[in-house]
Steps between C-alpha positions, in 0.01 A plus 500: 500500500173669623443685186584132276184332730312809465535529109428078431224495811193270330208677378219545800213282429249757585491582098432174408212316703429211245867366559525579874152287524650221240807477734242453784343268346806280397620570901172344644521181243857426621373524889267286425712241359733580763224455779475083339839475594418549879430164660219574745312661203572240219444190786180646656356571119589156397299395852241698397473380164531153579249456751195688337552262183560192785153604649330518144643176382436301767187656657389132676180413507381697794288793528786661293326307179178762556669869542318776575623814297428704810730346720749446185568836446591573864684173538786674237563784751725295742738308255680816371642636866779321483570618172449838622719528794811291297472851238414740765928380641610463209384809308627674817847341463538614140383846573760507707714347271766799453488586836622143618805505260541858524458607130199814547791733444538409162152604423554806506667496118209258358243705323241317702345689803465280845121514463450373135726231649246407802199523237713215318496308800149556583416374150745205578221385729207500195610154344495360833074638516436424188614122566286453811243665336526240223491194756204641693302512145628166343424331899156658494426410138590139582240496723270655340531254213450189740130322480442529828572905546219726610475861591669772406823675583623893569770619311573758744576200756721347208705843496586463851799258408662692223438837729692361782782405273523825373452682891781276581783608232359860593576500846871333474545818237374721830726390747778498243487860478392593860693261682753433304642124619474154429318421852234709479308281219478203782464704777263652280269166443501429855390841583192523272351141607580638825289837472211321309477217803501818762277704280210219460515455877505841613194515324310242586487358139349771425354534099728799401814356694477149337452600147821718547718175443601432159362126489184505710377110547193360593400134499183297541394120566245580245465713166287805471312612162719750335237769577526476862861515533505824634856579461623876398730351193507769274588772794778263620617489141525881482650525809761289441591627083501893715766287750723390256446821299634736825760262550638511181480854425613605848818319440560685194448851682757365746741447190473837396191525278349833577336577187158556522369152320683292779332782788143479336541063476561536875189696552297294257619174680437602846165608385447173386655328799228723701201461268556094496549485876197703614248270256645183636395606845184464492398185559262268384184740343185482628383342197740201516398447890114488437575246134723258784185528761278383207698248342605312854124490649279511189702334225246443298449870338802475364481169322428318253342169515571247232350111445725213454294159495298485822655755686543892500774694530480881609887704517627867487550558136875375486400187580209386326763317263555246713152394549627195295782405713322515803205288356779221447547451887179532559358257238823254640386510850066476426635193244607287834169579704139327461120547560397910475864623550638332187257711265480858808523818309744718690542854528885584459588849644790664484549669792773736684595713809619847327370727802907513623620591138839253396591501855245286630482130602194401615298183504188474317229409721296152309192604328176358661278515164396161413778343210716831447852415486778804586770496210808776552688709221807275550486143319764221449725335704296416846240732398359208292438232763418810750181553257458087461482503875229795478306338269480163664381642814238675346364183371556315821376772731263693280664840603831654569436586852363134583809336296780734726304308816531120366664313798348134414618206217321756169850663527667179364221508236581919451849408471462177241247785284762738462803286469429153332479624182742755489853393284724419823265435790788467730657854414177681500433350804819681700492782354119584610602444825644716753791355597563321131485151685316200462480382814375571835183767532553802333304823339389494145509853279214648326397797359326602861454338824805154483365193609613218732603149450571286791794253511223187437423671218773607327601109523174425331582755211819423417446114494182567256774721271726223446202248391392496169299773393186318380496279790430747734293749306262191417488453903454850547183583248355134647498602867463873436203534758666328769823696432328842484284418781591772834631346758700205343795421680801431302546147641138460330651638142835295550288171504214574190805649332695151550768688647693437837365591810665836664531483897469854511107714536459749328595803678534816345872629436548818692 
């Protein structure tokens, strides 16, 4: 019997590489196929899927209409997690495959060594990569594409997605071979958000500590140019293609592959792993710090100023497209004032707080030079009647500064400037407002300093939105030196305007 197996044994594969790798090959396309068949990874793919083209279908009109590629790229980083952690179970479930029906003792007669079997299963993982990676590009190429796009984007930050993908099919192949059961991949989830949450505050938040994460995210009200985002993208990129490289090849040593290619991969990939983690903490270079110092209190060397009709322009280089689109509002709200204001050339500065990098959220304080108006590196959505409001107040008030102070009836004639023309007074009108109401006294949003409208005023302004549009514009350019004029109560602009009388003064709202 012994010497019958001996004498029809198969041939070892050793002699013939080419098929051993076909057979590999042909292994790691039927995991893959195999890996659809799991439901957490074929629902949270379809998820995936279906929400990124949900989001570029049906943007809105918001400040979603005027992407910046800067904050595009990093915006595909957080979509793809799911995705990952659904394969990182799953892959770890059909590593273990044999072991749950108790088949790895028939191994032992395929020609087939354990760790050609793991690299199929680490190459199981690739389609999976390469399909993120191709919904990252055709997300960021959308948006690239759209008229209103600016900036530009980091392709290391758009390899963060597929990389995590691939770190977490990686990983389930790990624990498959060192822990060898079905409850280690969850326990295994749990464990590393766990250890990155304790890590980041043992540290403080420290650089090197935060950038250890796979997906490291940082938000900000307001957009930075592309030059001053400061981020280490390219060393988080290495870092992360060593990760999944160690992974990978350390679960093939643990499968058996001792040869010296699967040895050296290890070294190469920790190497990498090491190399990648040391440049990403460094922190933000000395070079970004002092080009944030300049651009947030002397904006003007880096810009470029541009005419459109009476006015100029100046923005950081990304920008200066959309000269044009800001010269609309402004033209809109100048077209509904009289007397000097009607034909003021305006200075229109772009201007930002990049001193605390992406993490930052501070106000801008209102510029006191005589007709500048602030403009940020967000637009659309309430960013539009935020400017309108800017603008008006300028031409009301003369200066930023002076227009944040306005406690008297010019706010109703601030507020008619920057909304009466605009294509739905009424919406315009809540959304520049704190508390998106239309009643009662409330805080209006600009670019700096918000202003104040008492409750006697807001009744003023919304009763002059629902009149006709020519009616009151007509009333507004003939009695535009009474209605400009400091001091005028609100009562006093209630009764030129023809409007009813509010009971309330005009205090201030805190």
């Amino acid at each position: 019997m012994n010497a019958v197996m001996e004498a029809t044994a198969p041939p070892v594969v050793r002699g013939e590489p080419r098929r051993a790798w076909a057979a590999v090959f042909a292994l790691a396309r039927f995991e893959a196929r195999d890996l659809l068949r799991y439901i957490p990874v074929a629902f949270t793919l379809l998820v995936y899927v279906g929400y990124t083209l949900w989001t570029l279908l049906f943007p809105g009109d918001g400040m979603d209409a005027y992407p910046a590629l800067q904050d595009v790229d990093r915006s595909t980083q957080n979509t793809p997690v799911l995705l990952g952690i659904a394969l990182l179970v799953c892959v770890n479930r059909a590593a273990l495959r044999s072991r749950r029906r108790d088949t790895d003792r028939h191994f032992d007669v395929l020609v087939m060594e354990p760790w050609r079997r793991m690299v199929a299963h680490a190459l199981s993982v690739v389609p999976f990569g390469l399909l993120t990676a191709l919904v990252v590009l055709g997300e960021f190429t959308w948006q690239a594409l759209r008229p209103g796009a600016v900036g530009h984007g980091s392709v290391a930050e758009l390899a963060v997605g597929p990389l995590f993908v691939l770190l977490c099919g990686a990983l389930g192949l790990v624990f498959a071979r060192l822990i060898p059961t079905t409850f280690a991949a969850p326990v295994l989830v749990i464990g590393l958000f766990t250890v990155s949450l304790l890590v980041s505050s043992g540290t403080g938040g420290a650089e090197w500590s935060r950038w250890l994460t796979p997906v490291v995210g940082e938000n900000s009200t307001e957009t930075l140019p592309s030059d001053l985002i400061g981020r280490p993208a390219a060393w988080h990129a290495l870092f992360l293609t060593g990760l999944v490289l160690v992974a990978a090849t350390v679960a093939v040593l643990a499968a058996g592959g001792r040869n010296w290619p699967v040895k050296a991969g290890v070294a190469g990939a920790l190497a990498l792993t090491l190399t990648g983690a040391v440049g990403q903490s460094g922190g933000v270079s000395a070079e970004v710090t002092a080009a944030r110092q300049r651009a947030s209190l002397t904006p003007e060397k880096d810009q470029t100023c541009v005419r459109e009709g009476d006015s100029r322009y100046c923005a950081f280089p990304e920008w200066t497209g959309r000269a044009g689109t800001w010269a609309g509002v402004v033209d809109r709200v100048q077209s509904l004032a009289s007397g000097p204001a009607a034909e003021r050339e305006l200075l229109v500065r772009q201007r930002i707080e990049a001193r605390y990098g992406l993490t930052g959220d501070s106000t801008l304080e209102p510029s006191t030079t005589p007709h500048q108006v602030t403009v940020g590196t967000r637009w659309g959505g309430n960013r539009v009647p935020e400017f309108a409001a800017a603008v008006a107040s300028v031409l009301v008030a003369g200066d930023e500064a002076k227009g944040a102070e306005l406690c008297d009836g010019r706010m109703v004639t601030v507020m008619w400037l920057a909304l009466g023309g605009a294509a739905d007074p009424m919406s315009d009108f809540r959304h520049v407002r704190l508390d998106d109401s239309v009643t009662g006294s409330a805080i209006v949003l600009t670019p700096t300093n918000p202003l104040s409208m008492s409750e006697g005023q807001t009744d003023v302004v919304r009763e002059l939105l629902t009149r006709p549009r020519p009616e009151v514009t007509a009333a507004v350019k003939q009695h535009w030196g009474e209605l400009t004029k400091p001091g005028v109560t609100t009562a006093d602009v209630a009764r030129v305007l023809g409007t009813e009388v509010p009971k309330g003064g005009d205090e201030c709202a805190e």
